[in-house]
C-alpha positions as a Markdown table, in Angstrom:
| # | Residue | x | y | z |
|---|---|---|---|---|
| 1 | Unk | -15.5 | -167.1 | 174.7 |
| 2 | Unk | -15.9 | -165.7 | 178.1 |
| 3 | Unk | -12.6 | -165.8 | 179.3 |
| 4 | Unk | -8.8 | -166.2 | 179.2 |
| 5 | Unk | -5.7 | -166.9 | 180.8 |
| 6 | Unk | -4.1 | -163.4 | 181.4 |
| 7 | Unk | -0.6 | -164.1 | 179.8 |
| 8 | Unk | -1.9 | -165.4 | 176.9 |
| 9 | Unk | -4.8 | -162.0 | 176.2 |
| 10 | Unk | -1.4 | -160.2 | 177.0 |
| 11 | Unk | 0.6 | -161.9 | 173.8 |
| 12 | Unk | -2.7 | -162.3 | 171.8 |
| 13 | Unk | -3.5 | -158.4 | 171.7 |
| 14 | Unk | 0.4 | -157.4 | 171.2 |
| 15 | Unk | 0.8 | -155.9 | 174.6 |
| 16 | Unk | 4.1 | -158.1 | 175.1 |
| 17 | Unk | 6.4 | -159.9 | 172.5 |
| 18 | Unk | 6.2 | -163.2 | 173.7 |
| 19 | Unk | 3.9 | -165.4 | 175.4 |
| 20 | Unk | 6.9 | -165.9 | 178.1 |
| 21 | Unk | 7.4 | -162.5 | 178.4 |
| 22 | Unk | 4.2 | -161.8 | 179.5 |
| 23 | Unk | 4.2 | -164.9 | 181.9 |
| 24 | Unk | 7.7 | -163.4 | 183.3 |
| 25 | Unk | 5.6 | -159.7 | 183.5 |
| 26 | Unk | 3.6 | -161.6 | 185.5 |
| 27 | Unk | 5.0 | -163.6 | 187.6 |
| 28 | Unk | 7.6 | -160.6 | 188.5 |
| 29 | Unk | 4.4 | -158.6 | 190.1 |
| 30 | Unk | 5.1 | -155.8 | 187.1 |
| 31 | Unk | 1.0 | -157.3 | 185.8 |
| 32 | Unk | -2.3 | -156.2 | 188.0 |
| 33 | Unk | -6.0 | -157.0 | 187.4 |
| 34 | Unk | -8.7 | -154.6 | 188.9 |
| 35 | Unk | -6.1 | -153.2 | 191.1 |
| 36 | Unk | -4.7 | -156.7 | 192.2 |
| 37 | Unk | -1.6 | -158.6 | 191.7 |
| 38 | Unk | -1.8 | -161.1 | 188.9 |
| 39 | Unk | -0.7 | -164.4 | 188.3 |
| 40 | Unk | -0.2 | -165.7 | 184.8 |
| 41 | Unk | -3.3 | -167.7 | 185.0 |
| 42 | Unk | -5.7 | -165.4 | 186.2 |
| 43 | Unk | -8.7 | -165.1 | 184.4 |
| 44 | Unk | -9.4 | -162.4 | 182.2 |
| 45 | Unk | -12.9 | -161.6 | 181.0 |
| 46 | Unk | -14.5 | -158.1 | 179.4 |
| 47 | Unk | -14.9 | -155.0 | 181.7 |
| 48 | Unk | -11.5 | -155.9 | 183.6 |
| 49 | Unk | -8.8 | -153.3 | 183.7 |
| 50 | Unk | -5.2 | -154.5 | 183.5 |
| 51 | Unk | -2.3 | -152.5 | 184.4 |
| 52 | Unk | 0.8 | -154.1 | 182.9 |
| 53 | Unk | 4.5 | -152.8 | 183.2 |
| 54 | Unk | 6.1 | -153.7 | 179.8 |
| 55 | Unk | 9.1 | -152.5 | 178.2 |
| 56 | Unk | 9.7 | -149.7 | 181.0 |
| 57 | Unk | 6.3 | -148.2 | 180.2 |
| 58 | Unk | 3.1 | -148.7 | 182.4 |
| 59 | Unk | 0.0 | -149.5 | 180.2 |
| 60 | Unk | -3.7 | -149.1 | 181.6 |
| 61 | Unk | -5.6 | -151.1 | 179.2 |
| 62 | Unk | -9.9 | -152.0 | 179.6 |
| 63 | Unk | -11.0 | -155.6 | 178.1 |
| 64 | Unk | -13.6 | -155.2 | 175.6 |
| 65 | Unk | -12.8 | -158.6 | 173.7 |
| 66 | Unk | -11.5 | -161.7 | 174.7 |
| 67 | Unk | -9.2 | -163.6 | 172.1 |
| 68 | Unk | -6.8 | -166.3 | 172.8 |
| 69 | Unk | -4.9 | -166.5 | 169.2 |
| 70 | Unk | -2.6 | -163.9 | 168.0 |
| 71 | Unk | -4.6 | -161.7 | 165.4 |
| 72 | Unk | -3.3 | -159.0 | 163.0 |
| 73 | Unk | -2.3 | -155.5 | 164.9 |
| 74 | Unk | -5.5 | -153.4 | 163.6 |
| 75 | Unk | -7.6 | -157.1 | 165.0 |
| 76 | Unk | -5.7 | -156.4 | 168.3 |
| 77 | Unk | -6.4 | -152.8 | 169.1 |
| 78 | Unk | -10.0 | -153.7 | 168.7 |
| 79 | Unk | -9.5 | -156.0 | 171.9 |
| 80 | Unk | -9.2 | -153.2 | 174.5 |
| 81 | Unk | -9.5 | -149.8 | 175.4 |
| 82 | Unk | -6.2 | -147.9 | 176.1 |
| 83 | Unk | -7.0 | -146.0 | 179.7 |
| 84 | Unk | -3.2 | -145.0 | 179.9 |
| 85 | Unk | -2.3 | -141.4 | 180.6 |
| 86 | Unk | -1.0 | -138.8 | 178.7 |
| 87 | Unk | 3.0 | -138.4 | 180.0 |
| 88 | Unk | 3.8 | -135.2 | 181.0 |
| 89 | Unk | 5.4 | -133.4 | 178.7 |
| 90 | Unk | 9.3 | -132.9 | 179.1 |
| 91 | Unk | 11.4 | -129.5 | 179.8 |
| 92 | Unk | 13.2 | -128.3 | 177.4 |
| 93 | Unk | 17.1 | -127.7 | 178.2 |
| 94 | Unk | 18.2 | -124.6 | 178.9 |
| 95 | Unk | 21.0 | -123.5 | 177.0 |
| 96 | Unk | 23.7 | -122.8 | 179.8 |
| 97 | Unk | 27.7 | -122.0 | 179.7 |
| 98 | Unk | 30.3 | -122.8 | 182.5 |
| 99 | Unk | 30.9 | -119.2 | 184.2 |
| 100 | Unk | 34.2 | -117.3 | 183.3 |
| 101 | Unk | 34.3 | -119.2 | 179.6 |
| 102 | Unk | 34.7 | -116.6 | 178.1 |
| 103 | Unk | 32.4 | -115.5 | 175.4 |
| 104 | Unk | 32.0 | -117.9 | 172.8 |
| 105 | Unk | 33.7 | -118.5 | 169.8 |
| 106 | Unk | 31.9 | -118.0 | 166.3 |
| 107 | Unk | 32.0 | -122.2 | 166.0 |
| 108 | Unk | 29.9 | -122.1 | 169.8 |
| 109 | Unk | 27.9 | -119.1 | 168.9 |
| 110 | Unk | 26.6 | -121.4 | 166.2 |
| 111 | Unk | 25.9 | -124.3 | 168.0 |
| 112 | Unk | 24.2 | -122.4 | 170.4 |
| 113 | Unk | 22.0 | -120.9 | 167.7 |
| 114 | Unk | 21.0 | -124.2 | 166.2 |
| 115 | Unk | 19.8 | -125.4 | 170.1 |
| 116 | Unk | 18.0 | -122.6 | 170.5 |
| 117 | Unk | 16.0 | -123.0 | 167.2 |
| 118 | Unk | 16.8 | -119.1 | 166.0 |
């Protein structure tokens, strides 16, 4: 098999829910193919990098395999290299009161404690 329409590699490898869903990814622009917007027809065939907006995360994902059926989860991480970026990794909060609280009671102190991991 050489190629594939583009919503359905999307379903078959678990990158969306639904075969709709991915056709709605699509057709909402949220779905590109080597760097251009895709429709949910567009072919897909091995050595083409998708970028795919799903679920408020942005996947970059290389074909190596082309299926068109829905195969088991360890079957569909076989079907593509994941190209996405690390996120960066998130601040921590800084512990902060309101000025002229006050210092803080023993129940506060406590709290405080248990944010800051002492």
């Amino acid at each position: 098999m050489e190629s594939t329409r583009l919503d359905r590699w999307l379903w078959a490898v678990r990158l969306t829910r639904t075969r709709p869903d991915a056709a709605a990814a699509c057709r909402g622009g949220h779905v590109r193919v080597n760097d251009r917007p895709a429709k949910p027809a567009t072919t897909v065939s091995p050595g083409d990098r998708i970028r795919a907006r799903v679920q408020d995360t942005t996947r970059i994902v290389e074909v190596v395999r082309v299926i068109q059926k829905r195969v088991g989860a360890a079957d569909a991480a076989t079907c593509f290299i994941d190209r996405t970026p690390a996120p960066p990794p998130e601040a921590a909060p800084v512990a902060r009161r309101e000025r002229g609280a006050g210092r803080p009671t023993k129940r506060e102190r406590r709290i405080l404690d248990d944010f800051r991991g002492s």
